[in-house]
C-alpha positions in Angstrom: 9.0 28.1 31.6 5.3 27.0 30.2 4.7 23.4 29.5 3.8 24.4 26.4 7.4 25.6 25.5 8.4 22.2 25.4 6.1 20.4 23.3 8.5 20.5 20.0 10.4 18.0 21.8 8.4 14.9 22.2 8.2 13.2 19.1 6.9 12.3 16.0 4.7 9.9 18.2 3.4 12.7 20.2 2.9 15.4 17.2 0.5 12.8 14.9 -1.5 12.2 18.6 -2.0 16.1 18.8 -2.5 16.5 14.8 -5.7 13.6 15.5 -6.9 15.8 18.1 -6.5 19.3 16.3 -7.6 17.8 12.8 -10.2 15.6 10.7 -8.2 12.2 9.5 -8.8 12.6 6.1 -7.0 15.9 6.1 -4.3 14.1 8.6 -4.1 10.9 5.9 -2.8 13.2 3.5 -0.8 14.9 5.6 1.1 11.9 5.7 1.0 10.0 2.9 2.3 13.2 1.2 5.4 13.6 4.3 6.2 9.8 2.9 6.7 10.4 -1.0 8.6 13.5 0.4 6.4 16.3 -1.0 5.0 17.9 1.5 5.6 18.1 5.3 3.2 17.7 8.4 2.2 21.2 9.7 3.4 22.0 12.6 1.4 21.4 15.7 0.0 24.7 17.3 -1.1 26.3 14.0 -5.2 26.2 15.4 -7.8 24.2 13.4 -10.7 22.8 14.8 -11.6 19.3 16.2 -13.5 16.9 13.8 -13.0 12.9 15.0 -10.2 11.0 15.5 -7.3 9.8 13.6 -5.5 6.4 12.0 -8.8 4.5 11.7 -7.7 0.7 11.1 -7.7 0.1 7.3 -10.7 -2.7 6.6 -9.6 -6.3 6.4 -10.3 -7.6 2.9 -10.0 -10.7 0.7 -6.6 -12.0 -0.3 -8.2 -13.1 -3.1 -7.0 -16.5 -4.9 -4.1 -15.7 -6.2 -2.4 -15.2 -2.8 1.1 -17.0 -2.3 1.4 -17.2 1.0 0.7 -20.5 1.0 -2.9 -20.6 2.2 -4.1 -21.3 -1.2 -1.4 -23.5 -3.0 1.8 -21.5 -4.1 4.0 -20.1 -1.2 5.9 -17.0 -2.6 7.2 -16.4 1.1 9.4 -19.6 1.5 11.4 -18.5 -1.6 14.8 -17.2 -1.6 15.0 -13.4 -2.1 11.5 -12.6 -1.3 12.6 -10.0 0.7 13.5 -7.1 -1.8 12.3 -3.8 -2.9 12.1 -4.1 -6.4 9.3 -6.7 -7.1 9.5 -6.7 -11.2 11.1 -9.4 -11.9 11.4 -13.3 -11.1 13.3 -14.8 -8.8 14.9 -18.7 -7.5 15.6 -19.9 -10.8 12.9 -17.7 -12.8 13.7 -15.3 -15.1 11.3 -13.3 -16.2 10.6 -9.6 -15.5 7.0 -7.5 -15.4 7.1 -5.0 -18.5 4.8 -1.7 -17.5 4.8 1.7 -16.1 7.1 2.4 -13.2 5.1 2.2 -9.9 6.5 2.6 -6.4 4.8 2.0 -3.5 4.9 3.4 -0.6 3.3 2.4 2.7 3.6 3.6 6.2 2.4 1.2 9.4 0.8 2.7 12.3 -0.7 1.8 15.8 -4.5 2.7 15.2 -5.4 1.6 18.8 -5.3 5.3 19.7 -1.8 6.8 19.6 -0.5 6.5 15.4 2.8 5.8 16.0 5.0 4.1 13.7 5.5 0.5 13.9 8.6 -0.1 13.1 10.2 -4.5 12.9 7.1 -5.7 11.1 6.9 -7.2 7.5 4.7 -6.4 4.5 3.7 -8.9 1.7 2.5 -7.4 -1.2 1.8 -8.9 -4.6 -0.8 -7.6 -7.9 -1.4 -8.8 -11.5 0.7 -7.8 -14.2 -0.3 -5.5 -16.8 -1.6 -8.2 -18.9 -3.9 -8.6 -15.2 -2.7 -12.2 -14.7 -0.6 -13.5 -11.2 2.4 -14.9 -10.9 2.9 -18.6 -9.3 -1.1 -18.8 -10.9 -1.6 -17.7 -14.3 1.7 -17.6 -14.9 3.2 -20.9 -13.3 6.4 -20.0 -14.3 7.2 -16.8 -13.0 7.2 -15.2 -9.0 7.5 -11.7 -10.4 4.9 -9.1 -8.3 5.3 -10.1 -5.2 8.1 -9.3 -2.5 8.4 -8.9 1.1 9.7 -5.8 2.9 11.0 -4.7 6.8 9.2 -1.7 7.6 12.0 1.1 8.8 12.0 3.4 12.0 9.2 5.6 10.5 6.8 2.5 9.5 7.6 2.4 5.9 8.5 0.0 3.0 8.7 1.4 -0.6 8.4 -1.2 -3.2 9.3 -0.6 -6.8 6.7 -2.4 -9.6 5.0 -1.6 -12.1 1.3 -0.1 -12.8 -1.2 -3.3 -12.2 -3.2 -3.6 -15.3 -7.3 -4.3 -14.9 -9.1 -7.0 -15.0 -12.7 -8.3 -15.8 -14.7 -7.1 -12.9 -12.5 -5.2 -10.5 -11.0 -2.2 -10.3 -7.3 -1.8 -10.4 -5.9 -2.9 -7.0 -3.0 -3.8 -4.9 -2.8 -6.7 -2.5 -0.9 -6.6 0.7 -0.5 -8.6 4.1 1.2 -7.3 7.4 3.2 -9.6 9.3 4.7 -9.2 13.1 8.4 -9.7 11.7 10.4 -10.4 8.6 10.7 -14.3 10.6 7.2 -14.5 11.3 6.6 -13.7 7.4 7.0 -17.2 5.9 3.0 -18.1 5.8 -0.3 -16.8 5.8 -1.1 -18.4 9.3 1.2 -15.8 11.0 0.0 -12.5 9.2 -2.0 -9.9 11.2 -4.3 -8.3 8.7 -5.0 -8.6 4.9 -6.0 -5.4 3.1 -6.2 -3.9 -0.7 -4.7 -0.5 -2.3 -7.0 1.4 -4.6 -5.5 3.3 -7.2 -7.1 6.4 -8.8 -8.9 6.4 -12.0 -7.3 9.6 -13.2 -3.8 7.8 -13.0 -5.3 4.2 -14.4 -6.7 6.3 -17.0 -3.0 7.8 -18.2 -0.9 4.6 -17.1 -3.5 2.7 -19.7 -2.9 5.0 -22.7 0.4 3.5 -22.9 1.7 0.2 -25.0 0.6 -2.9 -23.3 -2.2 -1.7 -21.2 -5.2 -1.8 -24.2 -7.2 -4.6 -22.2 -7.6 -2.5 -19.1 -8.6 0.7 -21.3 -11.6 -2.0 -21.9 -12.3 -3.2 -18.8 -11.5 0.0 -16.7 -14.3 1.1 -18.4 -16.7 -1.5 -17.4 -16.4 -1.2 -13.3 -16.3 1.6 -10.8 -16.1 1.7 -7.1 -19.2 1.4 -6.2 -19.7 -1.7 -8.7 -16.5 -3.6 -7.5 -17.1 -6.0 -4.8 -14.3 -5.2 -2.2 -14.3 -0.9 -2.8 -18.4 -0.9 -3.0 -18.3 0.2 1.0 -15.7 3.1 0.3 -11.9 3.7 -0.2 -11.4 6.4 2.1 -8.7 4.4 3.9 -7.4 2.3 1.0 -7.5 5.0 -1.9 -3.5 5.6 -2.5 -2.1 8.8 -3.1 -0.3 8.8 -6.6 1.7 11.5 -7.3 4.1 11.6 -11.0 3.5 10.6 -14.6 3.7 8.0 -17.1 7.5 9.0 -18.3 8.9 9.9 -15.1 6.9 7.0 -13.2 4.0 7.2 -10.8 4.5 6.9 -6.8 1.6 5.6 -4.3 1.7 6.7 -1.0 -1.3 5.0 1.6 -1.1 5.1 5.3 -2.1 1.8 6.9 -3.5 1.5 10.6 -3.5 -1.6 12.6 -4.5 -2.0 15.8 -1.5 -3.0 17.2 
């Protein structure tokens, strides 16, 4: 028997390996932020294509910006009890509150960008935005901790979070902050993370999420900014610009693979 008759059976780890050799990575980022909001599926390896670079670049390292919570700037989201959740819209440890917007969910998937893409499963993700009204918890909002949560990433590298659609603010494009941490235990303050990064959200999908009750400001300010104005997405959002799939009534889903060279 060939070798080649036995190359469906080593992996997911081994199949995105041969996908970066057989494809470009943007084609290969879709690829599989689409497999992770479940609607569509990697091609299967062996179907020719040409060679065009390498895959799972390491996503740039960007500001936290000052409204961080992990402790390196005042408030320390990470120390509070239930941080670790999925569903990030409302308040938690003896807050109450709870974000009103457009259903979001987020979904990203950590990989090894030191060469071989594979999943890393075990580590922790931060993540925390601005409401709709484009103001942070444990900041503007002193009384609330809503926005921000902590999540395990699984087997496959992923950790879905459930918000809401982050409204815009004066001078910068709509945006999602997020930290990656070695473990859930090493997750507690900003000395331990590994690499601080932004999502970038489409306009098309700002554009229909702020036609809706609540979002007039960022209609405004949306329309003030672009990209290539905005001081952390001015060098490009090829490998931060999310994937958003849905719509305003049925809720929106973001989808961004995240390399780290781990």
């Amino acid at each position: 028997m060939s070798k080649d008759s036995h190359e469906h059976d080593k992996g997911l780890e081994h199949d995105l390996q041969t996908l970066g050799k057989m494809t470009g990575r943007r084609q290969l980022l879709r690829w599989i932020a689409g497999a992770a909001a479940g609607t569509a599926l990697l091609p299967l390896v062996g179907c020719g294509g040409g060679t065009e670079g390498g895959a799972c670049d390491t996503i740039p390292e960007e500001t936290a910006g000052p409204y961080p919570g992990d402790g390196s700037n005042g408030a320390n989201a990470l120390v509070l009890s239930g941080i670790v959740r999925s569903d990030i819209r409302s308040s938690i440890a003896g807050s109450t509150g709870t974000a009103a917007g457009v259903p979001l969910t987020v979904k990203l998937t950590l990989v090894n960008s030191n060469g071989s893409c594979a999943p890393l499963s075990g580590y922790a993700i931060y993540l925390w935005h601005c409401d709709r009204d484009g103001k942070y918890s444990m900041y503007n909002l002193t009384n609330e901790n809503y926005l921000r949560g902590v999540q395990e990433t699984d087997s496959e590298g992923t950790v879905s979070f459930t918000t809401i659609f982050p409204g815009c603010y004066s001078g910068r494009m709509p945006h999602i902050h997020f930290e990656v941490y070695p473990s859930v235990a090493k997750a507690t303050s900003s000395g331990n993370k590994l690499k601080t990064s932004q999502l970038a959200l489409p306009v098309e999908a700002c554009n229909a999420a702020y036609a809706t009750t609540g979002y007039s400001a960022s209609v405004t300010n949306l329309s003030r900014i672009s990209f290539a104005q905005d001081n952390v997405f001015s060098d490009g959002t090829e490998l931060q610009l999310a994937s958003v799939t849905g719509s305003v009534d049925a809720g929106y889903v973001a989808t961004l693979l995240v390399g780290i060279a781990a």
